[in-house]
FIVO-99807 format. One record per residue (C-alpha): x negated, z, y negated. Coordinates in steps of 0.05 Angstrom, whole numbers, plus 5000, padded with zeros to 4 digits. Example, Ala and Ser with C-alpha at 12.3 -4.5 7.8 and 13.67 -1.06 7.14 Angstrom:
// residues 2
475451565090472751435021
//
This chain:
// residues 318
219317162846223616912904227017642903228317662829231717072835235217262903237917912870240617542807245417222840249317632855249518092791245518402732237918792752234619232722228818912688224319512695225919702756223919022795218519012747215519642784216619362851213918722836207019152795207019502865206718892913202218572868196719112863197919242942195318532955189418542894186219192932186619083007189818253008196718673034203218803013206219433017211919623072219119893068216020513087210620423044215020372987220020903002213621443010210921222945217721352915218721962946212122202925213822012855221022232858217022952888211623032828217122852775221523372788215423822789213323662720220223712694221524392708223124832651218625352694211325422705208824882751211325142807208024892876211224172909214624182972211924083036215623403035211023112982204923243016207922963081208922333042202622263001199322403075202921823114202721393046195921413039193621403123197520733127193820443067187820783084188220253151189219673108182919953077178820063134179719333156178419023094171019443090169119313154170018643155167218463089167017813064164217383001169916962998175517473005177117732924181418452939178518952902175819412970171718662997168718602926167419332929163719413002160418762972158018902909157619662909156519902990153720612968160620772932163621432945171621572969173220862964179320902997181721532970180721182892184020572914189621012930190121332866189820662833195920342890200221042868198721132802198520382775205520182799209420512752205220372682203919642689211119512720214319892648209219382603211418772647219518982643218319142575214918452552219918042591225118362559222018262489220817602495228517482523230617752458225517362417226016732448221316322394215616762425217116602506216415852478210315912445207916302512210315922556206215282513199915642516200315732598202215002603195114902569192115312623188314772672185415202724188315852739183416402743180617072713177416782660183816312631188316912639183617452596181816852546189616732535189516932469198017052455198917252519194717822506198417912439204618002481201918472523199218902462204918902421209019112480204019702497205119782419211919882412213820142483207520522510208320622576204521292575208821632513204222152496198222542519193723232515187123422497183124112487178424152437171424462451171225152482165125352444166925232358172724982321173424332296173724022222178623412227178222842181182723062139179823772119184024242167180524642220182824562291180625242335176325192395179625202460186324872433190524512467192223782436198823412444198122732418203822332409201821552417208521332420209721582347202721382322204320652341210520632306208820912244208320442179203020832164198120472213202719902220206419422180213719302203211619792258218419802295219019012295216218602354210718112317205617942371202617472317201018152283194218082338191717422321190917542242183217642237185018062168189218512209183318622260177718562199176119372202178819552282179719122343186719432355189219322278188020122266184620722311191520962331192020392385191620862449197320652490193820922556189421452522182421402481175321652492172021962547177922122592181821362572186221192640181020922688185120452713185420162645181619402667184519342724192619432687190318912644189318382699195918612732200118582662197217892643199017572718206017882726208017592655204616882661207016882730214416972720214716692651211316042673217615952724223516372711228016502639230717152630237517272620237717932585245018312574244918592515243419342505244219792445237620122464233020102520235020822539228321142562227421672608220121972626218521912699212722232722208222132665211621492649215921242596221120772637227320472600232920422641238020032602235419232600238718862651239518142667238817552709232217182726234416402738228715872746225715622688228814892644226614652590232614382562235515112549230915162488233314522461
//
C-alpha cells in the first residue's frame, strides 16, 4: 500500500494496473511467504505479453517464440527455489500455501509446478476484480462507507472474519457480475450423441460451445437493473430464494466440471486486497466515460480508471 500511495503523488495510476501488481505480490507471499523480484515480475510479464500475442493472432495458433519459453523456464526455476525451501523445511506454524501443503497433503504430486500455474495464472484475474471493485466503490461512495463500517466491526483479522464478511463479499460478486474478469468461455459437447437443451433445440455432438458470461450477467433477463452496480442485490434472501448466485448464469470464472481451479484460492486474494486497501486508503478516481477494456491473455482488463490512492479520513464523507 506504501507504493500506491508513493506513485500517487506524483500523478494519476492506473487502477488496474497496480491492482495486478499488488494481486501478484500478494499471492507470491500466500504460496511460498516471498515476494516476487524485478525479474520475477518482468518474466511473468513477458510470458504474458508472449501468450497474448499468440492468442490474438488472426492465424491458427501458431507456435510461441523461443523467448517465451526462456521466460516461463527462468520464471518458474527461481520460484521453484522459493518452493523447494519452503517444503523442506516445513513447519506448523508457517501458513503459505506449499508449508500447509507438505503438511497436510505430503504425497501430493507436481507441487511446485501447480503452484506455478496458480503464481502465473492468478495475477491477472484477481488483480482486474480488485481494480474493478475499487473503482466501483470510488464512484459509489455510499457503498465504500458501508464497507468500510463492516471492516471496522471486524475484531480479529483472520480467514474466517474475511469469508463471513457478508457485503464485502457482495462487493466482490457484483463486481465479478458486472466486470467478469474472464469475459467468456468454451465448451464441447459430448463426442458420442447430441444434446437436447432446455429449451427444446438440439445441440450436435462434438460441438464446440462459446459461452458468453459477460453478456449472461448483464442481461435483465437474469438480472434486475443488470448494468447498475447494487451489491445489496446479494443480501436479499428473495433474490437468492431459488439459486445461491441470484440465477444459474452466475459463472464469472466458469461452471461445472472444468470451473477455474484456482477459484478458492481468488476468493481469499479478492476479499484481502479490497479490505486491505479500503480499510486505509480513499480512492480518488478521474472520471472516465468507460472503462475501456481490452482482453489480455484470457483476461478482461479495463484500461481507462485512473486515480490517486491518498490515506484514508473520515471527515471526507462528512
Amino acid at each position: 500500500m506504501n507504493t500506491l500511495l508513493a506513485k500517487s503523488q506524483v500523478e494519476d495510476i492506473s487502477i488496474v494496473e497496480n491492482s495486478v501488481i499488488l494481486c501478484q505480490q500478494v499471492i507470491s507471499f500466500t504460496c511460498c511467504s516471498k515476494f516476487p523480484t524485478d525479474q520475477q515480475y518482468n518474466d511473468w510479464m513477458g510470458q504474458a505479453i508472449a501468450g497474448d500475442k499468440r492468442v490474438k493472432d488472426k492465424s491458427k495458433l501458431p507456435p510461441l517464440n523461443p523467448f517465451f519459453y526462456y521466460q516461463r523456464r527462468r520464471l518458474r526455476q527461481s520460484y521453484q527455489s522459493y518452493i523447494d525451501e519452503s517444503l523442506q523445511n516445513p513447519s506448523s506454524d508457517r501458513v503459505d500455501l506449499a508449508n500447509f501443503l507438505k503438511v497436510h497433503r505430503p504425497d501430493v504430486r507436481f507441487l511446485g509446478e501447480e503452484i506455478c500455474e496458480i503464481l502465473f495464472g492468478g495475477a491477472y484475474s484477481t488483480g482486474s476484480t480488485v481494480g474493478n471493485a475499487l473503482y466501483l466503490l470510488a464512484r459509489n461512495p455510499k457503498y465504500i462507507q458501508r464497507l468500510r463500517k463492516e471492516l471496522e466491526g471486524i475484531k480479529e483479522w483472520n480467514y474466517e472474519a474475511l469469508m463471513n464478511a457478508k457485503f464485502l463479499d457482495a462487493v466482490i460478486r457484483e463486481t465479478q457480475r458486472l466486470t467478469s474478469p474472464v469475459p467468456f468461455w468454451t465448451r464441447t459437447s459430448p463426442v458420442e450423441q447430441d444434446i437436447e437443451l432446455a429449451n427444446g433445440k438440439i445441440c450436435p455432438k462434438n460441438t464446440m460451445l462459446f459461452i458468453s458470461n459477460y453478456t449472461l450477467m448483464r442481461s435483465e433477463s437474469h438480472y434486475a437493473q443488470a448494468h447498475q452496480f447494487r451489491p445489496e442485490r446479494w443480501l436479499d434472501d428473495n433474490f437468492k430464494a431459488n439459486h445461491d448466485y441470484g440465477s444459474e448464469f452466475y459463472c464469472p470464472q466458469g461452471a461445472g466440471p472444468r470451473q477455474c481451479k484456482g477459484l478458492p484460492f481468488s476468493k481469499v486474494i479478492n476479499r484481502v486486497c479490497v479490505a486491505a486497501i479500503v480499510a486505509k486508503l480513499d480512492l480518488l478516481s478521474s472520471a472516465v466515460p468507460d472503462l475501456g477494456y481490452r482482453y489480455f491473455f484470457g483476461t478482461n482488463v479495463p484500461t481507462g480508471p485512473k486515480g490517486r490512492f491518498v490515506p484514508y479520513e473520515a471527515d471526507r464523507y462528512e
